[in-house]
Backbone of each chain as ProteinMPNN parsed JSONL, in Angstrom:
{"seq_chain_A": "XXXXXXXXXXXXXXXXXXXXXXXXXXXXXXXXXXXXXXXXXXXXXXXXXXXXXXXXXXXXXXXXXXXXXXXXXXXXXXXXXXXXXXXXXXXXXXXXXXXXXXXXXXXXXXXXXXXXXXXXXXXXXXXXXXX", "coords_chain_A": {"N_chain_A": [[0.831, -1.221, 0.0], [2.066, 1.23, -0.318], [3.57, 3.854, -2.967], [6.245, 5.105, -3.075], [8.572, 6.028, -0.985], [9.271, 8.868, 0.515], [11.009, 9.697, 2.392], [12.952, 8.867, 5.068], [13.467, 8.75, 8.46], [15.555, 6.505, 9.847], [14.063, 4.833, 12.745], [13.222, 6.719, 14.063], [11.615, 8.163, 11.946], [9.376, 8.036, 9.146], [7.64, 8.827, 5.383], [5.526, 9.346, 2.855], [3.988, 7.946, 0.374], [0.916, 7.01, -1.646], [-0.729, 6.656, -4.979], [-3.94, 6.979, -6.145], [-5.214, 5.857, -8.477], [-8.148, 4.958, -10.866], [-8.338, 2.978, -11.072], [-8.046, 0.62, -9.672], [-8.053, -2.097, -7.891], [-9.929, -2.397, -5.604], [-11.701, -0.344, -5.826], [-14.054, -0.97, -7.637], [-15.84, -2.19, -6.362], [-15.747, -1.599, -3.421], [-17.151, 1.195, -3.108], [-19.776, 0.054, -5.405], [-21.212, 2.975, -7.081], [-20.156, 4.509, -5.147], [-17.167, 5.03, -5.211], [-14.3, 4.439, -2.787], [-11.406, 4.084, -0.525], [-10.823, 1.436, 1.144], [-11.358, 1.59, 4.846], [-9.156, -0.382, 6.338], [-7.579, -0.868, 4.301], [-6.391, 1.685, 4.118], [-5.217, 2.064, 6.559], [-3.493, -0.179, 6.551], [-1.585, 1.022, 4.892], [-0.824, 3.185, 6.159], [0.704, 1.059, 8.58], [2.635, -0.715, 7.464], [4.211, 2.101, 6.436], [5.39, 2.509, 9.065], [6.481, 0.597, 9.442], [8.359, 0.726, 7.558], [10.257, 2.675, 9.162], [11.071, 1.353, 11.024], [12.551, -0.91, 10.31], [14.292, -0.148, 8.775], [16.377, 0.585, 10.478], [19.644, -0.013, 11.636], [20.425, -3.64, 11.224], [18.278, -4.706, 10.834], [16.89, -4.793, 8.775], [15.13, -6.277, 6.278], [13.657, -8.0, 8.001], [10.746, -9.663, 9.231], [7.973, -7.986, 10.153], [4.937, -8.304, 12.561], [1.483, -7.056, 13.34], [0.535, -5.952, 16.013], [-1.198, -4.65, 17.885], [-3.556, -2.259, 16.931], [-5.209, 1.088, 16.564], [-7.465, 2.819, 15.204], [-8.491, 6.242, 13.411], [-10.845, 7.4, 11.952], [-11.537, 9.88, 9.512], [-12.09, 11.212, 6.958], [-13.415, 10.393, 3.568], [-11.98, 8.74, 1.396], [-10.738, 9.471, -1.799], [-10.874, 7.858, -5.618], [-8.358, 9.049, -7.652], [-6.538, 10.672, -5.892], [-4.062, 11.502, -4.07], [-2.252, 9.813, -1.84], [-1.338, 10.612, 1.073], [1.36, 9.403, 3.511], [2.122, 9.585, 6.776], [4.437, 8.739, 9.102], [5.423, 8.186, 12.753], [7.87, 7.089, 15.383], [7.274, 6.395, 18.37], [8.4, 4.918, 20.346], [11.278, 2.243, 20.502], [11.734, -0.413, 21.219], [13.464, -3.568, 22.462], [11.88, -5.234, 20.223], [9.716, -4.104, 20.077], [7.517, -1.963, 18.498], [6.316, 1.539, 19.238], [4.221, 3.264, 17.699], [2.96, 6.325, 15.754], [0.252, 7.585, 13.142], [-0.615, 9.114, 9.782], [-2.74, 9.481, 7.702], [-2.766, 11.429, 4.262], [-4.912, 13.509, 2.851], [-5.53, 15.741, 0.187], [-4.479, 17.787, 1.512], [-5.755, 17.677, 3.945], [-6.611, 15.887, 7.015], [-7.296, 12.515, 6.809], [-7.21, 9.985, 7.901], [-6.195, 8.644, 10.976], [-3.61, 6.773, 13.165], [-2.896, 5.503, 16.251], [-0.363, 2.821, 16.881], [1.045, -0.369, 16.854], [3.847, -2.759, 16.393], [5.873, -5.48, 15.717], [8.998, -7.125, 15.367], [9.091, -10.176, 15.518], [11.111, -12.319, 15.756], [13.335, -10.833, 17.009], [11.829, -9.635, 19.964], [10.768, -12.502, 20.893], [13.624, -13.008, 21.952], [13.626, -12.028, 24.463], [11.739, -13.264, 26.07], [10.254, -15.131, 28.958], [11.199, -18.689, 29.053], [9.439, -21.238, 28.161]], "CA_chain_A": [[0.0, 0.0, 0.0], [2.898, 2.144, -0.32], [4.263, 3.7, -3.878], [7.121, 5.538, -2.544], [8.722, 6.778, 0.478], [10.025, 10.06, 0.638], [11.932, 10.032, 3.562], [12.892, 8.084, 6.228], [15.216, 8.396, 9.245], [15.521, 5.147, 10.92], [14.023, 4.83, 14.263], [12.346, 8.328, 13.968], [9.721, 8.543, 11.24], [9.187, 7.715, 7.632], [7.324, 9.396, 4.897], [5.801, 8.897, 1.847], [2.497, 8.609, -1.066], [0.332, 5.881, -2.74], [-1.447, 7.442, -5.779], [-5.108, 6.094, -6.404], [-6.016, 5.583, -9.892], [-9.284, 5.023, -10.678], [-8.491, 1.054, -11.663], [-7.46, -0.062, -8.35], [-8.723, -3.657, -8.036], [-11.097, -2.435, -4.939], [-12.776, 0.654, -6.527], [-15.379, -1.166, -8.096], [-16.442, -3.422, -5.326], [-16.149, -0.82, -2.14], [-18.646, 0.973, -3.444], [-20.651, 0.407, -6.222], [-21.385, 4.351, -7.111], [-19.354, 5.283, -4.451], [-15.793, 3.724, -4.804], [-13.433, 4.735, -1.621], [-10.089, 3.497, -0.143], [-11.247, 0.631, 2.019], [-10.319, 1.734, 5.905], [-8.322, -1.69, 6.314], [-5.784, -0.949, 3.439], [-5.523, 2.88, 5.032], [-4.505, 1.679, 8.318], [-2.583, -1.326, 6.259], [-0.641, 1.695, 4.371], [0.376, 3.363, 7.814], [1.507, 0.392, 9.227], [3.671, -0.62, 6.563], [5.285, 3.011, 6.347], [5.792, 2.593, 10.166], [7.645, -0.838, 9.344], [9.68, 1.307, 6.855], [10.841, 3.571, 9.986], [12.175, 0.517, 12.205], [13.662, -1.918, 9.534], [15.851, 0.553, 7.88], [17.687, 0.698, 11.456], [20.909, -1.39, 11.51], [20.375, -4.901, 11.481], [16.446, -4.658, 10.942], [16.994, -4.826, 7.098], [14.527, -7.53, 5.639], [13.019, -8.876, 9.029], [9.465, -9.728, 9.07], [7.162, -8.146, 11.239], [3.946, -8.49, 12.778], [0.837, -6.142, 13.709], [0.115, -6.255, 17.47], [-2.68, -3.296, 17.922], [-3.986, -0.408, 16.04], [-6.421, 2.346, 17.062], [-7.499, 3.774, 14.184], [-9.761, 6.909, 13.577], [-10.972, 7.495, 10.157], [-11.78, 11.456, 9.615], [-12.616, 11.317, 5.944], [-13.379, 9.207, 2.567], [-10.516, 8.64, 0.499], [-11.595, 8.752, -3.194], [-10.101, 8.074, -6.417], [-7.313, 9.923, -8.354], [-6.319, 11.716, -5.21], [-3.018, 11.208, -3.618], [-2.478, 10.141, -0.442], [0.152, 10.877, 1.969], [1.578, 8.605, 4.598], [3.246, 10.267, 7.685], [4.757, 8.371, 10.469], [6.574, 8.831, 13.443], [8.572, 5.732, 16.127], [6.925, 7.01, 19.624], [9.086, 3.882, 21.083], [11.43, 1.476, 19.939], [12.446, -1.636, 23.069], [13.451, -5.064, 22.498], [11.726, -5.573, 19.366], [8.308, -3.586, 20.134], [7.481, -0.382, 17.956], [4.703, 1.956, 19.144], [4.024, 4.134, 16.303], [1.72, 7.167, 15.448], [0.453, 7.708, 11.803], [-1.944, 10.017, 9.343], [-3.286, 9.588, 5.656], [-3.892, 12.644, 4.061], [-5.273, 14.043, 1.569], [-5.45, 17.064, -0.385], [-3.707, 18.659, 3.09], [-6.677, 16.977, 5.197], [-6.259, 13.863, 7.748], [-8.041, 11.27, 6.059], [-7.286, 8.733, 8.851], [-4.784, 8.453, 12.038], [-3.55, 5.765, 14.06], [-1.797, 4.548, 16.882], [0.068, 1.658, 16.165], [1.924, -1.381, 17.959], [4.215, -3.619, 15.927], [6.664, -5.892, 16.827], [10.04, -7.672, 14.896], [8.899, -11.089, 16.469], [12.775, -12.333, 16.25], [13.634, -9.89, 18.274], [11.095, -9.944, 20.793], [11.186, -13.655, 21.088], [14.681, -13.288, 22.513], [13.685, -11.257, 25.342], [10.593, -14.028, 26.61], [10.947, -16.355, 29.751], [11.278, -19.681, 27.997], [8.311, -22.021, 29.203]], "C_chain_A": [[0.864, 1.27, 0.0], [3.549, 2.252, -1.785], [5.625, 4.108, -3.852], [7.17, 6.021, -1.443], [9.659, 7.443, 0.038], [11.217, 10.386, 1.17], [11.765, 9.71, 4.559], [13.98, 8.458, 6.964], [14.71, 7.32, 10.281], [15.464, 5.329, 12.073], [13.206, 6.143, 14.738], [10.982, 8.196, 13.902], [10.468, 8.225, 9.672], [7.709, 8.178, 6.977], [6.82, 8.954, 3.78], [4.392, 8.922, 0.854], [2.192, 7.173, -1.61], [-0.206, 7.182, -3.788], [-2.576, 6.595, -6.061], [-5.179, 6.573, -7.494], [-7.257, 4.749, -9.442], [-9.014, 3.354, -10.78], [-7.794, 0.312, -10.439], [-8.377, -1.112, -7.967], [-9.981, -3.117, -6.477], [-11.997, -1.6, -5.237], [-14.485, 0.102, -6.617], [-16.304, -1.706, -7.365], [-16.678, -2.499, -3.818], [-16.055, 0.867, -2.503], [-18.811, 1.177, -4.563], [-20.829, 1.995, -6.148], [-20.803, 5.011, -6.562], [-18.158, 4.736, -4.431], [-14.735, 5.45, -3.662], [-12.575, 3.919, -1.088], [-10.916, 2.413, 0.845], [-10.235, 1.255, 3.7], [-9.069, 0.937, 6.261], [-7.395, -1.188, 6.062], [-5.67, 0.896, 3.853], [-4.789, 2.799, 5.78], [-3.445, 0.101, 7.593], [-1.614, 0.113, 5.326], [0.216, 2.254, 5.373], [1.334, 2.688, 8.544], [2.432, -0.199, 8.813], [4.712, 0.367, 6.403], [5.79, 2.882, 8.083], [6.803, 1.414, 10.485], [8.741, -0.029, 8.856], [10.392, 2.055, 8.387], [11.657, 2.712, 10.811], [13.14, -0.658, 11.278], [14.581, -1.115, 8.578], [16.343, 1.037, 9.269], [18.56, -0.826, 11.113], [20.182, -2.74, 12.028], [19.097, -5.578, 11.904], [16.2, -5.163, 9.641], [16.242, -6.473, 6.866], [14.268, -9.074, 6.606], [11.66, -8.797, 8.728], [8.924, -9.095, 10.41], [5.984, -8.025, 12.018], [2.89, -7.021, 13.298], [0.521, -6.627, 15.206], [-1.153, -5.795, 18.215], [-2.573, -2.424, 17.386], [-5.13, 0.159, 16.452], [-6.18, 3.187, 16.019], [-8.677, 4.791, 14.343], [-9.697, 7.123, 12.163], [-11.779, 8.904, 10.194], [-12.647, 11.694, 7.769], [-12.677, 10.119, 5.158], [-11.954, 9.596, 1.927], [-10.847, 8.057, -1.012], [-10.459, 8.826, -4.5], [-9.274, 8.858, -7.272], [-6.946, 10.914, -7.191], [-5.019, 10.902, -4.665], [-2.68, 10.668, -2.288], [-1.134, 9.45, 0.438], [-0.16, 10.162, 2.914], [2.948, 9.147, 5.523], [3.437, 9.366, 8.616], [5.446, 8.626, 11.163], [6.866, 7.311, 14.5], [8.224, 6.742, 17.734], [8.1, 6.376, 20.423], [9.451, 2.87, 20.125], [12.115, 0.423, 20.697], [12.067, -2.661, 22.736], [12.063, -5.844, 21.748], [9.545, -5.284, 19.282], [8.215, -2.428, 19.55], [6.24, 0.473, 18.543], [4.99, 3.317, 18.565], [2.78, 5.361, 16.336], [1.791, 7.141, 14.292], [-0.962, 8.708, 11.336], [-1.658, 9.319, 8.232], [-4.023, 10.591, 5.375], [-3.788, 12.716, 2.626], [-5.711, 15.546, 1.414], [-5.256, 18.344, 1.486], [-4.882, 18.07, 4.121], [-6.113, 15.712, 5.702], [-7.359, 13.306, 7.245], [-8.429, 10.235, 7.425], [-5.962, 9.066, 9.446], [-5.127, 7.36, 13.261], [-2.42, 5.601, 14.714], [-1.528, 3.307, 16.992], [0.981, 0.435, 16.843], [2.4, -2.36, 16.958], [5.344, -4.363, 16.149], [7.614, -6.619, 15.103], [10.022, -8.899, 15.885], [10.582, -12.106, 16.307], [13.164, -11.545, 17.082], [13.183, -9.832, 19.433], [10.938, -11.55, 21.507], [12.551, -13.502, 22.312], [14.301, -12.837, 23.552], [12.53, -12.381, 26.007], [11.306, -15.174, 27.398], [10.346, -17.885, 28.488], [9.915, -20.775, 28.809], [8.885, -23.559, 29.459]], "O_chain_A": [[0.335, 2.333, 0.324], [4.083, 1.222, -2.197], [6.345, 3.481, -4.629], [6.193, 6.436, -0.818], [10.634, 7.058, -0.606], [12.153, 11.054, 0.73], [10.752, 9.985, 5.203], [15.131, 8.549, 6.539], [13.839, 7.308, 11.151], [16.388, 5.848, 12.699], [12.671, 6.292, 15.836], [9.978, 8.135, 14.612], [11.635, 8.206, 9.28], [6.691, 8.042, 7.656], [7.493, 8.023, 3.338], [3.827, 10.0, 0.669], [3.049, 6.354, -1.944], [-0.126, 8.375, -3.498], [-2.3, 5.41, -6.247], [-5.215, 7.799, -7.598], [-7.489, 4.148, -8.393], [-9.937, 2.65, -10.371], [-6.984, -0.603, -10.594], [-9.548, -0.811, -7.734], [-11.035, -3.75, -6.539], [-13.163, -1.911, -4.997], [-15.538, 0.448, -6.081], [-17.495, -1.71, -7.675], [-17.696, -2.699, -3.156], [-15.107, 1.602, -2.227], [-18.306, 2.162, -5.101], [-20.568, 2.425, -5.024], [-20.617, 6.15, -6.99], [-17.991, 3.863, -3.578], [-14.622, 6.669, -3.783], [-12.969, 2.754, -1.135], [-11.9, 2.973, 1.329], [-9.012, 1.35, 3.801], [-8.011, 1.532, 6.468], [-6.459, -0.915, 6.813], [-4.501, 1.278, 3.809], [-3.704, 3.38, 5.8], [-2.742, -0.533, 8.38], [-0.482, -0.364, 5.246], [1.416, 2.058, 5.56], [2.366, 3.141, 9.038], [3.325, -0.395, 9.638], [5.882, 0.016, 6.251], [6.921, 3.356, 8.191], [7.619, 1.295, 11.399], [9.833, 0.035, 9.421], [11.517, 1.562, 8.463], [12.73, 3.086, 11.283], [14.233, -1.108, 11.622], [15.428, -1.544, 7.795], [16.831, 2.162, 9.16], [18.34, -1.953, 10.669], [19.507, -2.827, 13.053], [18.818, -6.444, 12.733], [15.285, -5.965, 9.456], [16.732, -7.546, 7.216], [14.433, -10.277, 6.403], [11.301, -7.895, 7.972], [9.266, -9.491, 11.525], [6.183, -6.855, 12.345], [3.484, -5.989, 13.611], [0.26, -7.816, 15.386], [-1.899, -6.447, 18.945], [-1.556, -1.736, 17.293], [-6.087, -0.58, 16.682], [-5.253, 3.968, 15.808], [-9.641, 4.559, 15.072], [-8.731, 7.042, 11.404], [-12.715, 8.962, 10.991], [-13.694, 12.323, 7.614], [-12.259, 9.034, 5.563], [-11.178, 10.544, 2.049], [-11.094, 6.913, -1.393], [-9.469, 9.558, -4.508], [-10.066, 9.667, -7.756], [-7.046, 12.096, -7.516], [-4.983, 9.684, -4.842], [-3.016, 11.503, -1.448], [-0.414, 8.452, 0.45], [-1.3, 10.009, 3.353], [4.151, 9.169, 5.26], [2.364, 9.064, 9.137], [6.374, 9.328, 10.761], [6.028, 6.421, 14.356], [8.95, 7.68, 18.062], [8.783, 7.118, 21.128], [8.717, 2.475, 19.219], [13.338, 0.559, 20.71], [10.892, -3.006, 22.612], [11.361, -6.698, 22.289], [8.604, -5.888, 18.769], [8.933, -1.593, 20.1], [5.122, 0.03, 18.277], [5.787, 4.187, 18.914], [1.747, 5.166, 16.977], [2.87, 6.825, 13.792], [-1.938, 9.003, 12.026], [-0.637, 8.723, 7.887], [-5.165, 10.888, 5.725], [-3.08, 12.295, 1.711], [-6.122, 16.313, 2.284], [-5.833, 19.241, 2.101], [-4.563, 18.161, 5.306], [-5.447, 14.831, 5.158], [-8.438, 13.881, 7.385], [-9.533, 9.858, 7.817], [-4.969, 9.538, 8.892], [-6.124, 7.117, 13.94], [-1.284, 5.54, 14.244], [-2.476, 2.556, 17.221], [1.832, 0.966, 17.558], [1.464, -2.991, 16.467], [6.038, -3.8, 16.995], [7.069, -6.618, 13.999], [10.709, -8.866, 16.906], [10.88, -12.532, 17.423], [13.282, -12.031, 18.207], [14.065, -9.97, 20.28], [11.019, -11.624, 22.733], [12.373, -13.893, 23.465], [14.939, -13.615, 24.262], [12.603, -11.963, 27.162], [12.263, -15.878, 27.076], [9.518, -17.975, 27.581], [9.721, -20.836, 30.023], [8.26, -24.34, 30.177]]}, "seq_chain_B": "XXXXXXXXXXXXXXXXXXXXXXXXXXXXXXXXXXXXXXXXXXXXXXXXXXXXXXXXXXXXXXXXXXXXXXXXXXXXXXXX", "coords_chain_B": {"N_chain_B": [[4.61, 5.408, 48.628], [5.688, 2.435, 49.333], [7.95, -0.37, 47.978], [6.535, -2.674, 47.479], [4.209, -2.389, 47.214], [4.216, -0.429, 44.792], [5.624, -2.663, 43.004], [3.537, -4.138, 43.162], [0.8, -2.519, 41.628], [1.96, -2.196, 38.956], [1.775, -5.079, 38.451], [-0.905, -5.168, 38.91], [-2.23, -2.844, 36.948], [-1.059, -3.581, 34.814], [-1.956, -5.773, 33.553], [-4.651, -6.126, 33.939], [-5.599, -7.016, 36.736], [-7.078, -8.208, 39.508], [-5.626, -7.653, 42.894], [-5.567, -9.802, 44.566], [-5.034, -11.756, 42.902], [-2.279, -11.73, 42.936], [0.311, -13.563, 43.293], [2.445, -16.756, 44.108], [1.275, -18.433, 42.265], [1.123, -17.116, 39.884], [2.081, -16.813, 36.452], [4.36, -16.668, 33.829], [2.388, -16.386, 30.643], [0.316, -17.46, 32.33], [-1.748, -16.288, 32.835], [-4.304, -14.714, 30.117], [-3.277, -12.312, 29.431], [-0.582, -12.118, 30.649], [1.265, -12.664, 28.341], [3.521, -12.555, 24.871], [3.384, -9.719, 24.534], [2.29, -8.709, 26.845], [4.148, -8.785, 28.959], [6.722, -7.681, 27.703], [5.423, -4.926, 27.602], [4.756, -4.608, 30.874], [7.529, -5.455, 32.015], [8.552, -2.683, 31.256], [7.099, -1.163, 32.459], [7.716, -1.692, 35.001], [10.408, -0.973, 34.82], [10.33, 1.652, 34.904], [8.748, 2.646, 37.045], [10.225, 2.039, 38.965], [13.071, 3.069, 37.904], [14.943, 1.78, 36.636], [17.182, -0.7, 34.287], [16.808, -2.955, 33.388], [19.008, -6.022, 32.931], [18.87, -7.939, 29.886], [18.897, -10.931, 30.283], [17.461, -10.673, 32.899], [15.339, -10.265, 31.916], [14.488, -12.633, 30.17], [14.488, -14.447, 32.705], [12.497, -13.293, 34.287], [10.2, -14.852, 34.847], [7.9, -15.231, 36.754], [5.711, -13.971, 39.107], [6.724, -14.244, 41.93], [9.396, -15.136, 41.044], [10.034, -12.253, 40.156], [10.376, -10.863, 42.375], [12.826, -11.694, 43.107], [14.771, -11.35, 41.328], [14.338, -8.851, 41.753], [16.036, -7.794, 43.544], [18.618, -7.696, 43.105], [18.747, -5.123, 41.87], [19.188, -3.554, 43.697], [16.44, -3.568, 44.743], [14.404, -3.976, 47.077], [11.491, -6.219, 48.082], [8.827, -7.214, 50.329]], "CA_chain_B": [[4.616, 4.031, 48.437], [6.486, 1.354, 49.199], [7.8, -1.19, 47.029], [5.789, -4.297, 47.417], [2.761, -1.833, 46.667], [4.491, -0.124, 43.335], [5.508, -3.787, 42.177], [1.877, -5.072, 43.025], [0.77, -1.826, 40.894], [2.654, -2.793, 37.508], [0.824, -5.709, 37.78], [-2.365, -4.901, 38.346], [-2.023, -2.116, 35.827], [-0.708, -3.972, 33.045], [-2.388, -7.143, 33.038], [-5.77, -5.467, 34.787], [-6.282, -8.508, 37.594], [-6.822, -7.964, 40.891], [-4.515, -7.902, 43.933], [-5.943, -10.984, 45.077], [-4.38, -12.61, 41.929], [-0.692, -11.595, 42.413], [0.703, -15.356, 44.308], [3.414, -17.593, 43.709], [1.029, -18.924, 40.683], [0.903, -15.759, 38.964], [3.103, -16.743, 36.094], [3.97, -15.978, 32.443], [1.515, -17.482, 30.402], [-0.283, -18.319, 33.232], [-3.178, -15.984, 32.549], [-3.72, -14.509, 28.608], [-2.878, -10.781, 29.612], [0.399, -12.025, 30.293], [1.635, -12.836, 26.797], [4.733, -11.909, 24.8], [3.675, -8.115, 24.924], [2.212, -8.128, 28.012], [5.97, -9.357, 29.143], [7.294, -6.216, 27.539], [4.805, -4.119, 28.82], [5.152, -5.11, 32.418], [8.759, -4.947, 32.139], [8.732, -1.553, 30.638], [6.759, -0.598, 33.43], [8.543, -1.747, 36.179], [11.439, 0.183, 34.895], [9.863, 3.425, 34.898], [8.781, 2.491, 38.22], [11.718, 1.478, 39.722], [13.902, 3.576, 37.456], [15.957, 0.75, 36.65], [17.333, -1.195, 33.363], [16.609, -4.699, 33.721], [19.39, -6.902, 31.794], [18.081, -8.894, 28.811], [18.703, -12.189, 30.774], [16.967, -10.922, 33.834], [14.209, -9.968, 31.251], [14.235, -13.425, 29.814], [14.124, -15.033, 33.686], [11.185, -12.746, 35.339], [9.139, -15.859, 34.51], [6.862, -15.514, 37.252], [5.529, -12.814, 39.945], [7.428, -14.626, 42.697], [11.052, -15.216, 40.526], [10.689, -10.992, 39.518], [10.862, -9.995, 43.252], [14.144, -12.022, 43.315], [15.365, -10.171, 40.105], [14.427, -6.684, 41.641], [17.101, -7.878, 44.628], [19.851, -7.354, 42.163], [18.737, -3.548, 41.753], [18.983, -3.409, 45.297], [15.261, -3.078, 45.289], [13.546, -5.437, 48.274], [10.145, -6.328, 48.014], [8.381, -7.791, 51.172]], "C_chain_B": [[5.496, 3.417, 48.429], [6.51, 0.324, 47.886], [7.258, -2.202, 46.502], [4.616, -3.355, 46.745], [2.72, -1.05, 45.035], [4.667, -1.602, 42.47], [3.784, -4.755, 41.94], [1.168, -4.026, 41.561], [0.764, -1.843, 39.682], [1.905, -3.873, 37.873], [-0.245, -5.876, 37.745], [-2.868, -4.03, 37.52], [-1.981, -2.748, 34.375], [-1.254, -5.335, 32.791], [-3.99, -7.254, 33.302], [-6.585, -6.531, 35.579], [-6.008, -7.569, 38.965], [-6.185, -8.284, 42.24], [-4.525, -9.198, 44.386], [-5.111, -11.954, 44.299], [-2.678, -13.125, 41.829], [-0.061, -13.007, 43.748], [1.903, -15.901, 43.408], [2.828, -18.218, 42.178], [0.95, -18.018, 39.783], [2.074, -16.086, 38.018], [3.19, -16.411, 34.517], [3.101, -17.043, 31.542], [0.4, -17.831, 31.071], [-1.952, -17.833, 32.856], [-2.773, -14.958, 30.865], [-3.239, -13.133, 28.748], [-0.992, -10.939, 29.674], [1.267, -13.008, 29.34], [3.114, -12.334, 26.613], [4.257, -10.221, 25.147], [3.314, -7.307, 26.092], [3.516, -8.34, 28.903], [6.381, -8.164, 29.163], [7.009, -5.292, 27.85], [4.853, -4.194, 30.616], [6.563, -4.417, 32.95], [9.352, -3.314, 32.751], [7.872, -0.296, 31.995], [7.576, -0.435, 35.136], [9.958, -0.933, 36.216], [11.529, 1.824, 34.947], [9.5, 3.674, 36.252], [9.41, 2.877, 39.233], [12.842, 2.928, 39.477], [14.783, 2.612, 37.759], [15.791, 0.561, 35.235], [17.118, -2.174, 33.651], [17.571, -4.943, 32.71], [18.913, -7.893, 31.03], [18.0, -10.312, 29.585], [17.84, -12.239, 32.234], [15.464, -11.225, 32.875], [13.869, -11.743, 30.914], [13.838, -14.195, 31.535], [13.422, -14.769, 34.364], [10.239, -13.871, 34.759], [8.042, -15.986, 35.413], [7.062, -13.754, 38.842], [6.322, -12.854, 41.119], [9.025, -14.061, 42.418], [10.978, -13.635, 40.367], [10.863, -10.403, 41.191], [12.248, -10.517, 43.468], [15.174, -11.036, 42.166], [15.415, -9.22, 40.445], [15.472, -6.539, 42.894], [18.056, -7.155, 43.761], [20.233, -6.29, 42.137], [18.754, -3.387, 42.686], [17.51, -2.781, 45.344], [14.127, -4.63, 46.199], [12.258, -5.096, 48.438], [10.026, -7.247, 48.491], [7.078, -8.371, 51.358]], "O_chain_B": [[6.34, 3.636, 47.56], [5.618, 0.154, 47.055], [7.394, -2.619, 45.352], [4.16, -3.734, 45.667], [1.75, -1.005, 44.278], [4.019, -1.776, 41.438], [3.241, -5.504, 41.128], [1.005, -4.628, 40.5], [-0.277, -1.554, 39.092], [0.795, -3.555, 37.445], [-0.814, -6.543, 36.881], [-4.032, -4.257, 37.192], [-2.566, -2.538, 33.312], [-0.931, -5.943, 31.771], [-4.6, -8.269, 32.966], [-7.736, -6.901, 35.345], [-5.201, -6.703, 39.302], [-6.354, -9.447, 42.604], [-3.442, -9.74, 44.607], [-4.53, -12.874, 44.874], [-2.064, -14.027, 41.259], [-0.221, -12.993, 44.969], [2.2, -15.534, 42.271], [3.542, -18.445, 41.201], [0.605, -18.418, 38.671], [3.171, -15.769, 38.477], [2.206, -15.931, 33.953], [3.128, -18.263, 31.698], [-0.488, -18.469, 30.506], [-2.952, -18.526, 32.672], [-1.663, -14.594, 30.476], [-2.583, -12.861, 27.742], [-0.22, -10.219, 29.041], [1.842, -14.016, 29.749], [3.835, -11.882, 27.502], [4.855, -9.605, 26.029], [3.585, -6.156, 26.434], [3.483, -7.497, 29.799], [6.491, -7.494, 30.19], [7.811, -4.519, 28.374], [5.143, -3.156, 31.211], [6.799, -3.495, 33.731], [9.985, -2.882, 33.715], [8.063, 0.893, 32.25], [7.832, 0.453, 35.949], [10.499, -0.418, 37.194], [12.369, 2.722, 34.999], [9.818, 4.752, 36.755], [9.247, 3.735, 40.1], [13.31, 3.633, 40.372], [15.346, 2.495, 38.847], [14.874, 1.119, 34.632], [17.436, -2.234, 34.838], [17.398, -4.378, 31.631], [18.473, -8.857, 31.656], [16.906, -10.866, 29.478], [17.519, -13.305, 32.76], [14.689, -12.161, 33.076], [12.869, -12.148, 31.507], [12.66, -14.55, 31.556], [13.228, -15.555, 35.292], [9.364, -13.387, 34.041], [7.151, -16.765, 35.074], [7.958, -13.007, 39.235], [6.726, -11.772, 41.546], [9.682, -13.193, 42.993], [12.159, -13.291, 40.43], [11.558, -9.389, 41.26], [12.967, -9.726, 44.077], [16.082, -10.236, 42.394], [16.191, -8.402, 39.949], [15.783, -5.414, 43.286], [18.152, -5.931, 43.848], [21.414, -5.964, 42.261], [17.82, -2.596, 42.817], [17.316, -1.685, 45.868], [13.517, -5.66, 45.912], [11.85, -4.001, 48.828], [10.535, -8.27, 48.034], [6.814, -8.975, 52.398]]}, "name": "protein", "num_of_chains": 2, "seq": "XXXXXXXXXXXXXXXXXXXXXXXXXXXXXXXXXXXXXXXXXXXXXXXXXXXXXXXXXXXXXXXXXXXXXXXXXXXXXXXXXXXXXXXXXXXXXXXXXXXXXXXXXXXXXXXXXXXXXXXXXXXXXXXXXXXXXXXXXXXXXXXXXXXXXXXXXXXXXXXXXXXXXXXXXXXXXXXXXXXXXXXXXXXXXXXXXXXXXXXXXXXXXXXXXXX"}
């Protein structure tokens, strides 16, 4: 759900833009007459750019890692041919837990923002009493 | 506050059970609140707490509510 990222500093925040064209395989289906970004893949674009912010730190590079919780709020629709920006920021980053803030905007409006919890379950793993 | 009542605290805070609960069986796993992230949460609490670092291997051995008042010896913090 991400076409580029702008700008990232590892461990910070990361930056960045999908572009909706009108032929985007969910258009036609969420909604009939009304086609709009599905909330899901909003809050699945955030949390992805919020991955970008912790795996481009050292020795993060091309780990997998999981969603834990999200609190999303959804402020507007998100409709086709409009652009839409993905801001994040790394509130916390400890023994392989991220907690994240994020927006999707559009045309300078918040679209949608969420706080975010994701984890580098290698990492985290190591830190668990063993049963 | 004393310390037995800040460590009781963190865990009735972060796992939201009641005092009654915190016993020698209180352990990880034991109930679903404490999980891997309730682990890290906990932790993360007790060090803000405390104002302490916990080392990664104590982190890995707080396996139970009992074994973490032995762990918080270390920090020279005694919980009665």
């Amino acid at each position: 759900m991400i076409d580029h990222v702008t700008e990232v500093i590892p461990g910070v925040s990361a930056e960045g833009y999908k572009n909706l064209p009108e032929d985007e395989w969910y258009f036609p289906i969420h909604f009939p007459n009304n086609p709009n970004v599905p909330g899901v893949l909003q809050l699945e674009a955030l949390a992805q750019m919020l991955t970008v912010a912790i795996t481009t730190l050292p020795g993060n590079k091309g780990k997998i890692t999981h969603a834990l919780s999200h609190q999303v709020r959804f402020r507007k629709e998100v409709l086709p041919k409009k652009k839409f920006i993905i801001k994040t920021r790394v509130n916390s980053w400890k023994r392989g837990i991220c907690d994240g803030f994020g927006q999707g905007i559009v045309d300078g409006e918040v679209a949608c923002e969420a706080n975010m919890k994701i984890t580098i379950p290698e990492i985290l793993e190591k830190y668990l009493p063993k049963k | 506050m004393d310390n037995k009542s800040k460590y009781n605290k963190v865990f009735i805070e972060c796992f939201s059970v009641k005092e009654k609960i915190l016993s020698k069986d209180l352990k990880y796993n034991s109930i679903p609140q404490w999980d891997s992230v309730g682990h890290m949460s906990m932790i993360a609490a007790l060090e803000e707490s405390f104002d302490i670092t916990l080392e990664m291997d104590d982190i890995i051995d707080f396996s139970s509510y009992n074994v973490g008042k032995k762990i918080l010896k270390k920090y020279k913090i005694e919980i009665n």
